[in-house]
Every structure is written in structure tokens, then in C-alpha cells.
N, C-alpha and C positions, 0 to 999 in steps of 0.2 A: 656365496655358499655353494651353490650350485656346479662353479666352474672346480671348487675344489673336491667336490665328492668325485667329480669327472677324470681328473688326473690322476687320485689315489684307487680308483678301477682300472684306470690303461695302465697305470706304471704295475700294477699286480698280473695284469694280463701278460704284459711285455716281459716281466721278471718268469713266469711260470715259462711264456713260449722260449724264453732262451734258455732256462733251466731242461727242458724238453730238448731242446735240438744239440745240449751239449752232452749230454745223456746218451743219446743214442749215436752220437760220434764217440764218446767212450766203450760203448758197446760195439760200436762195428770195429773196434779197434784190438778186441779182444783178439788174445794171441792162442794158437792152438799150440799144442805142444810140439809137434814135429816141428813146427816153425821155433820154435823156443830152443828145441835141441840143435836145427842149424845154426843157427844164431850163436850159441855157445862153441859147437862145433870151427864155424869161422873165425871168431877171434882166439881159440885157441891158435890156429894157424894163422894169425897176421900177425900175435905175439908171441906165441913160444919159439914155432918151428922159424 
């Protein structure tokens, strides 16, 4: 009984810490705008022009 209370606390820990570090890679992944309008900017020119 003991051994099972133990792994439904790690797999809860381990589930929050990966939920955490994919978060904050979402976050730093955040796009500013200038960077959004080169972004548009360039592939107008790889496929129009």
C-alpha cells in the first residue's frame, strides 16, 4: 500500500514539472509583433514576387 501511495505523488510531481517547463518554452516562444510582420513580410516575397 505504501509503495502505491509513493508512485501516484511522483507521477503527480513529474506530471506538474513537465507541465511547468512546457509552459514556459510556450512563453518564451512568444512572438512580438515586428517579428510577426517580417515574417509575413518575407513570405510575401518568396511567393508573390
Amino acid at each position: 500500500m505504501v509503495m502505491d501511495h509513493e508512485i501516484i505523488i511522483f507521477t503527480t510531481i513529474f506530471a506538474v514539472f513537465i507541465g511547468f517547463i512546457v509552459f514556459t518554452i510556450f512563453k518564451r516562444r512568444k512572438r512580438s509583433p515586428k517579428s510577426i510582420y517580417k515574417l509575413i513580410d518575407d513570405l510575401e516575397k518568396k511567393y508573390i514576387y
